[in-house]
C-alpha positions in Angstrom: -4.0 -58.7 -45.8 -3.1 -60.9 -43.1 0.2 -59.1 -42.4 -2.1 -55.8 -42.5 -4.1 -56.9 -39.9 -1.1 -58.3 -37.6 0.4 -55.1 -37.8 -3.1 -53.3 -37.0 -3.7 -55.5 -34.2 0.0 -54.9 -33.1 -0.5 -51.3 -33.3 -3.3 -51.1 -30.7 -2.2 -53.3 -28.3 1.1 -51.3 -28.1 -1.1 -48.4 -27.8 -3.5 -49.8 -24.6 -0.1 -50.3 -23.0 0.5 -46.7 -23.3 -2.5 -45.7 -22.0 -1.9 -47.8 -19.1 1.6 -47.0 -18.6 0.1 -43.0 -19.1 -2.6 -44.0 -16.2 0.0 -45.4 -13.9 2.0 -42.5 -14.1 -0.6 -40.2 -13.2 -1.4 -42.2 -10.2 2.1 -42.2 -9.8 1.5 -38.1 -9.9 -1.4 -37.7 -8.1 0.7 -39.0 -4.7 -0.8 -37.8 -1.6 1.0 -34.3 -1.0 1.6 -35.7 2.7 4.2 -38.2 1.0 5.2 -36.3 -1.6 6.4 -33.9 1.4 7.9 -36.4 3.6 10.2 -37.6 0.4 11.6 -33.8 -0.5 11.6 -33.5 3.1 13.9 -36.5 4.0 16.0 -35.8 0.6 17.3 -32.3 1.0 17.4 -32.4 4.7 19.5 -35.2 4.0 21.5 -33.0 1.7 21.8 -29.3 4.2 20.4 -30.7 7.7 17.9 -28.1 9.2 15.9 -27.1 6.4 12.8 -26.6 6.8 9.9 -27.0 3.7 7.1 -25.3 4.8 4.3 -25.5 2.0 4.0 -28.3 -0.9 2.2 -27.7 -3.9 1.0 -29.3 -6.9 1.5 -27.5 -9.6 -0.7 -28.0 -13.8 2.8 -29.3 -14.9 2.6 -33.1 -14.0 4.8 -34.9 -11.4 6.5 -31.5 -10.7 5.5 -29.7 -7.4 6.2 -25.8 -5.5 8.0 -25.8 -2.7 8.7 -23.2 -0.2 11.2 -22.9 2.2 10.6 -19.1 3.4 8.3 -16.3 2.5 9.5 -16.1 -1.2 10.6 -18.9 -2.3 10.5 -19.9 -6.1 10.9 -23.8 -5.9 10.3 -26.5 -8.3 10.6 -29.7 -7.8 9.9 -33.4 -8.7 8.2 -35.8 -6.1 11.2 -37.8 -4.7 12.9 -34.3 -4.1 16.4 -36.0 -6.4 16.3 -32.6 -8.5 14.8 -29.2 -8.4 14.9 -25.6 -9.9 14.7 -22.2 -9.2 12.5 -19.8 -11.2 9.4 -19.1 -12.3 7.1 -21.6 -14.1 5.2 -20.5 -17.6 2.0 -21.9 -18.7 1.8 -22.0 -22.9 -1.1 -21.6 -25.1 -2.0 -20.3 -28.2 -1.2 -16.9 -28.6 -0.1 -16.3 -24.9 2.7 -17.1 -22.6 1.5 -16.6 -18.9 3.8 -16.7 -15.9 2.1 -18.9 -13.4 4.6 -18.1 -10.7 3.6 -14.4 -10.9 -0.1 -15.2 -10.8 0.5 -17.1 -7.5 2.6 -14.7 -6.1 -0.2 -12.3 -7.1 -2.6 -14.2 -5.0 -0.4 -14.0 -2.1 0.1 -10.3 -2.2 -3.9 -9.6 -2.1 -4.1 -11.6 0.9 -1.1 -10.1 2.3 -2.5 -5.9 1.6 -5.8 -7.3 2.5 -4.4 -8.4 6.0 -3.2 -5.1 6.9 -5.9 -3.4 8.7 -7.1 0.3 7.7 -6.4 2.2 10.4 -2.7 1.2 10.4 -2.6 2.9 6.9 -2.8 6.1 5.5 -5.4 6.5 3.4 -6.6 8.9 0.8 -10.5 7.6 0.0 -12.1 8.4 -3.8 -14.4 11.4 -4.5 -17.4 9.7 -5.2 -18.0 6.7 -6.1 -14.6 4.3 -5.2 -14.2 2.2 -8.0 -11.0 0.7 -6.8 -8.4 0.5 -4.3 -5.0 0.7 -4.9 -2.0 -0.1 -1.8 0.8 1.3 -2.4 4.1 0.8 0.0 5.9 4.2 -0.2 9.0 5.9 0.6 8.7 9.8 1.8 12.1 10.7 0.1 11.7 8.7 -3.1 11.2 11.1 -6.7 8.8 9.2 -8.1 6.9 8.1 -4.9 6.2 12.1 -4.0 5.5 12.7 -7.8 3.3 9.7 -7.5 1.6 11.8 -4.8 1.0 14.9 -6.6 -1.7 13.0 -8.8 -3.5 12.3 -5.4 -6.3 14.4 -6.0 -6.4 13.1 -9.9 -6.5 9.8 -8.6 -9.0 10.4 -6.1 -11.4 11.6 -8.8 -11.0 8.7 -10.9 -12.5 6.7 -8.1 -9.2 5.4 -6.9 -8.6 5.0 -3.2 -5.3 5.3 -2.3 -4.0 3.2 0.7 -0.3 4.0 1.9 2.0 1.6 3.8 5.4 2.7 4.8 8.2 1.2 3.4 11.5 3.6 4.0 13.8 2.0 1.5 17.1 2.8 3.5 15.9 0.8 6.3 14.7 0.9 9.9 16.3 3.3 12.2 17.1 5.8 9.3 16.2 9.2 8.8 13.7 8.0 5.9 12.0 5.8 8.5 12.2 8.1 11.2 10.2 10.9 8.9 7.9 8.2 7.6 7.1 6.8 11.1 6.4 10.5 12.3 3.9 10.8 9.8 2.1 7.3 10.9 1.9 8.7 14.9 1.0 12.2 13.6 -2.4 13.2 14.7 -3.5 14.3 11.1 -1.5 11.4 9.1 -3.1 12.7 5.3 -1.4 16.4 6.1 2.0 15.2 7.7 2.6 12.9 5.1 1.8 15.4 2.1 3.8 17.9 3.9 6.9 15.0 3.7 6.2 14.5 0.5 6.4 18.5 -0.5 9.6 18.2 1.0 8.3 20.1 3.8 9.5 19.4 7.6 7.4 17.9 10.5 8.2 17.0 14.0 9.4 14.0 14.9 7.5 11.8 16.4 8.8 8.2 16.0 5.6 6.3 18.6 6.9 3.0 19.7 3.5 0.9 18.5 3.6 2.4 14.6 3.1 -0.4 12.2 5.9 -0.1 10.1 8.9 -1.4 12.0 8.5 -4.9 14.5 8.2 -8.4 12.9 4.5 -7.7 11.7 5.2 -4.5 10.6 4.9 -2.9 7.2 8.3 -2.7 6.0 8.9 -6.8 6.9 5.8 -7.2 5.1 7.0 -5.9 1.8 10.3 -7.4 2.3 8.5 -10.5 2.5 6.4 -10.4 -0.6 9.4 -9.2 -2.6 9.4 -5.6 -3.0 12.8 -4.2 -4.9 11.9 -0.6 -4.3 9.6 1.8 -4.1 6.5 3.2 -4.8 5.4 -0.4 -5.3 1.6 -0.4 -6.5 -0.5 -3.6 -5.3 -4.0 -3.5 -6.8 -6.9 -5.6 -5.3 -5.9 -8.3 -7.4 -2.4 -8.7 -6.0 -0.9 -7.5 -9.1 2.4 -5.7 -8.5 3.5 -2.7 -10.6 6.8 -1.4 -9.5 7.4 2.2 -10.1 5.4 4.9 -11.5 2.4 5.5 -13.3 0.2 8.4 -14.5 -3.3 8.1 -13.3 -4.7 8.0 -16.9 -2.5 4.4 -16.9 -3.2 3.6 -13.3 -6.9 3.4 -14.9 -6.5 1.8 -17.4 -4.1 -1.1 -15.9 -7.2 -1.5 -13.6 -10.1 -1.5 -15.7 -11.4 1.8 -15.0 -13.5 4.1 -17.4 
């Protein structure tokens, strides 16, 4: 009995010590993100001089923290910056798997499409009632992005508003980019850009302020968030769906009736 209660006595103290050895390492965690900065700083600039960490992050995965180091960076790393990965991070629970990278990145991209202001888009508004808005970076000579555009009118009845930012996959300066960029300094932009996208010709008529090319422009900005080709569909939430769609599964993917 005696032995019994030795060992029961043994057994809790070992296990305050873990509780407080679990506290101090979640003190040890919760370091201010102004230090935990300055460490991963100091250790990979020590490592490639000249790098530059713009953003830390905490992240639900304890002592482990995002960095970035340029518009899309996927970085993980732990406080004292010694070790670090690359790739996204998943959040596990019963009966789901979520990607917690993608529902950052998802936040950044609605902040991003929200940024861009309407009248440097070209935008086809809902019959109705808009029940949504839907951005959508698009390529004039693409299959799928003028097929995409043949639903217009579907799409329009369904209470989606389509907003169109240029994105000429082949790059600025090409013939893609000069047709797209006609469209944007075309007086009626809805008609010359369903004409390009019916394969029909308009004039050229590349204006020097259109907001796809510069720094700020619309074809940086996709680059920037990540976009592998086109049409690439941002909904409201930030939630990217690369390709095509019917509008029957546009709606539904958005929570439409």
């Amino acid at each position: 009995m005696i032995q019994f209660k030795t060992a029961s006595l043994l057994i809790s103290r070992i296990a305050a010590a873990a509780l407080i050895t679990a506290s101090a390492s979640h003190v040890i965690a919760e370091e201010s993100i102004d230090k935990v900065k300055a460490k991963i700083t100091a250790a990979w600039q020590a490592a490639k001089p000249g790098i530059v960490v713009n953003i830390i992050e905490k992240t639900e995965m304890q002592g482990v923290y995002k960095v970035s180091v340029g518009p899309s960076s996927n970085i993980y790393s732990n406080a004292d910056g010694t070790n670090f990965i690359v790739g996204d991070l998943f959040r596990v629970q019963p009966n789901k798997i979520t990607n917690v990278s993608e529902e950052a990145r998802n936040g950044d991209r609605a902040i991003a499409v929200a940024s861009v202001k309407d009248k440097d888009m070209v935008i086809f508004p809902a019959k109705g009632e808009k029940k949504a808005r839907m951005y959508v970076f698009t390529d004039v000579d693409c299959y799928y992005c003028q097929k995409l555009h043949h639903n217009m009118e579907k799409m329009n009845a369904m209470g989606i508003e389509v907003a169109y930012l240029g994105y000429p996959r082949a790059g600025l300066g090409s013939d893609s980019y000069k047709k797209i960029a006609s469209a944007w300094c075309a007086d009626d932009k809805q008609d010359a850009l369903t004409k390009l996208k019916n394969r029909q010709e308009i004039p050229e008529n590349v204006c020097s302020d259109n907001p796809i090319t510069g720094e700020k422009g619309q074809y940086n900005l996709g680059r920037q968030i990540g976009l592998s080709g086109t049409p690439a569909l941002i909904l409201e939430d930030g939630e990217l769906i690369a390709g095509f769609l019917e509008p029957e599964a546009l709606a539904s993917r958005m929570g439409l009736k």
